[in-house]
C-alpha positions in Angstrom: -58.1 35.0 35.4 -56.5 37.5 32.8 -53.0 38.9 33.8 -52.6 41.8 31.9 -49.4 44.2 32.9 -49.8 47.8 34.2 -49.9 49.3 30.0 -52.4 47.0 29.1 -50.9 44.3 27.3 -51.3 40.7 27.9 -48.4 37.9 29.2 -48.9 36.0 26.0 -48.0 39.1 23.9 -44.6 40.0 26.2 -43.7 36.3 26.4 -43.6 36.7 22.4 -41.9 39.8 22.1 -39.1 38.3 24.4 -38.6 35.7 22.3 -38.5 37.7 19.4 -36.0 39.9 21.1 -33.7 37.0 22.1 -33.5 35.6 18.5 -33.0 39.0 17.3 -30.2 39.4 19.7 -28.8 36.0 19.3 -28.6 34.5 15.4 -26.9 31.2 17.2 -30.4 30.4 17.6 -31.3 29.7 14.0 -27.4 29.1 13.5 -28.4 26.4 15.9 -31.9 25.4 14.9 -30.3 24.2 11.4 -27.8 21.2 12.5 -31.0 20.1 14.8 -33.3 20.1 12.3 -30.7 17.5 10.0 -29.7 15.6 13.0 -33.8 15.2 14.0 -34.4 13.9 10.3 -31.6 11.8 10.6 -32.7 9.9 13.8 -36.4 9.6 12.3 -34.9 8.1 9.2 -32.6 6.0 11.5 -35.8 4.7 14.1 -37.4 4.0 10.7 -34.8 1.2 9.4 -33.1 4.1 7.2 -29.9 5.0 6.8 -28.5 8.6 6.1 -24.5 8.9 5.9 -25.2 12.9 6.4 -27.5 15.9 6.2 -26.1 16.7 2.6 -27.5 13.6 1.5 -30.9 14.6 3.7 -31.5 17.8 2.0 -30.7 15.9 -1.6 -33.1 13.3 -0.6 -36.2 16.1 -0.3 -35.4 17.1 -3.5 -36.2 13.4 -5.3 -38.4 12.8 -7.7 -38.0 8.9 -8.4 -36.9 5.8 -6.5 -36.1 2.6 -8.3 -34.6 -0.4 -6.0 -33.3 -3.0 -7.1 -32.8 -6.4 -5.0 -35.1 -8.9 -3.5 -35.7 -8.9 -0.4 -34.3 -5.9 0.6 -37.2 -3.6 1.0 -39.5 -7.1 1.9 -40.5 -8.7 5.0 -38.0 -11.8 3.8 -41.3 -14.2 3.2 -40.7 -15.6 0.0 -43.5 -18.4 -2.1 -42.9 -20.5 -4.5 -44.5 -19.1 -8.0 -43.3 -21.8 -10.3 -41.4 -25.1 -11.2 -39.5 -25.3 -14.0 -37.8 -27.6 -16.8 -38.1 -30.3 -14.2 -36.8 -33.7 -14.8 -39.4 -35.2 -12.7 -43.1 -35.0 -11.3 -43.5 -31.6 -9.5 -44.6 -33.2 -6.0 -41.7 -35.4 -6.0 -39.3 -32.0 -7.2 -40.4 -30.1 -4.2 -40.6 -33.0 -2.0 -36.3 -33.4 -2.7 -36.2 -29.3 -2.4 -38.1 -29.3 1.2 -36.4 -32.3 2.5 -33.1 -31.3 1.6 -33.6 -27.7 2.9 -35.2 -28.6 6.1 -32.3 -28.1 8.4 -32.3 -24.3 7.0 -33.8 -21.3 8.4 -33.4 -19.3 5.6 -36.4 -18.0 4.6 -35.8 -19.4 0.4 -35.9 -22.8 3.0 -38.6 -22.0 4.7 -40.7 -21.6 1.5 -39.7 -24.5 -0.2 -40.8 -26.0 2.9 -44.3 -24.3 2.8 -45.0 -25.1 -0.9 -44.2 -29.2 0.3 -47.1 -28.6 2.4 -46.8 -31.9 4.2 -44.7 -32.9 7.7 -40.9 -32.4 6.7 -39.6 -36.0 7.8 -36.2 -35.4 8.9 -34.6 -38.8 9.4 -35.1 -39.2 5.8 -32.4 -36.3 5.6 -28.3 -36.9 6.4 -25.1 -35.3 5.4 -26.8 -32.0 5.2 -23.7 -28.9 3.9 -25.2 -25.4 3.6 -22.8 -23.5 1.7 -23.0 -20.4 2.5 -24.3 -17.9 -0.7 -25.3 -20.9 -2.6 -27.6 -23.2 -1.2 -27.5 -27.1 0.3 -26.2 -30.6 -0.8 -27.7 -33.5 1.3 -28.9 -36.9 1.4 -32.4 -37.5 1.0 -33.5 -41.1 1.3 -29.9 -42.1 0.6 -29.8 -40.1 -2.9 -27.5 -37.1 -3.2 -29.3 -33.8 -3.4 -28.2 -30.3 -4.5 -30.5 -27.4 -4.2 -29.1 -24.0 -4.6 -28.2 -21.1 -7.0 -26.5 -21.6 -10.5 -23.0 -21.1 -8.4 -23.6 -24.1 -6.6 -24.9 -25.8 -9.7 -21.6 -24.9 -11.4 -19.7 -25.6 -8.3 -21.1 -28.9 -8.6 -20.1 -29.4 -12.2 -24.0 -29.9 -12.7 -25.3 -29.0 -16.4 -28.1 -26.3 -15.8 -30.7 -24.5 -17.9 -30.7 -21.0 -16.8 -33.9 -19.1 -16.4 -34.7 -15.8 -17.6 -38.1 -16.0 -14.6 -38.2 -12.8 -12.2 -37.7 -13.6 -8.7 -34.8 -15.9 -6.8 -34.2 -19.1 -8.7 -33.4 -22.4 -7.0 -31.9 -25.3 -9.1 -31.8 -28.3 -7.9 -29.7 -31.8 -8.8 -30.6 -35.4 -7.8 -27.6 -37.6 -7.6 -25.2 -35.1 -9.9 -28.5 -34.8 -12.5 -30.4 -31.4 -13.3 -34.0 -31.9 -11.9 -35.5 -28.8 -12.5 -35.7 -25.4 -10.8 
């Protein structure tokens, strides 16, 4: 069916010209359409895991060449691996074995990956007197020896000589009995 008025023009063409007529008569419309349009790439951003303080920022943002982060684990899904053992004291398995043990009350994903890289069942009755300090890592007893597995603020906490590592990535140190072990 074709609706077509009495001068021969069709619906689709008047339905146009009305709009056309009521932005023409009222500029609010794209006074309007503006805010929306910030506020709509806001909330994408937003459902997306973005944030945007403003649309100032928004229309800054299109104009970006270049985007350098800095951070790890930020922009990652939090699964971290271990890449490397380092200026250790002692045999790697046995290292890593002291690391998972004494991390295996943790759910931090650092632990978790220690944990991973141990590769064998995580035998928690070997572990007591487990302290996670918060933003530097864990001191426990594993098999009744002290040990300290952390950052190089723990270590210094701890009045543990370390050697610092120059390695990309998130460094855990670690100390058997008050003694660098290795990282």
């Amino acid at each position: 069916i074709r609706l077509v008025s009495g001068n021969g023009a069709m619906w689709g063409e008047w339905i146009t010209r009305a709009l056309t007529f009521l932005v023409i008569s009222c500029p609010c419309a794209l006074v309007i359409s503006i805010p929306l349009s910030f506020f709509a790439g806001i909330g994408c951003a937003s459902a997306n895991g973005v944030l945007v303080k403003g649309s100032n920022y928004l229309e800054t943002l299109s104009q970006t060449k270049y985007v350098v982060f800095d951070k790890a684990g930020t922009l990652t899904q939090g699964v971290f691996e271990v890449n490397g053992i380092h200026h250790n004291e002692m045999e790697k398995e046995k290292l890593i074995e002291y690391a998972a043990l004494a991390e295996s009350a943790s759910s931090h994903p650092i632990s978790k990956s220690l944990q991973r890289a141990y590769g064998k069942q995580i035998d928690r009755s070997r572990v007591t007197d487990i302290q996670e300090i918060s933003g530097n890592g864990v001191i426990a007893k594993v098999d009744g020896v002290e040990v300290a597995a952390g950052n190089d603020k723990l270590m210094k906490k701890e009045k543990i000589a370390y050697r610092n590592c120059s390695c990309t990535g998130t460094i855990v140190h670690l100390a058997v009995d008050g003694v660098y072990a290795g990282h």
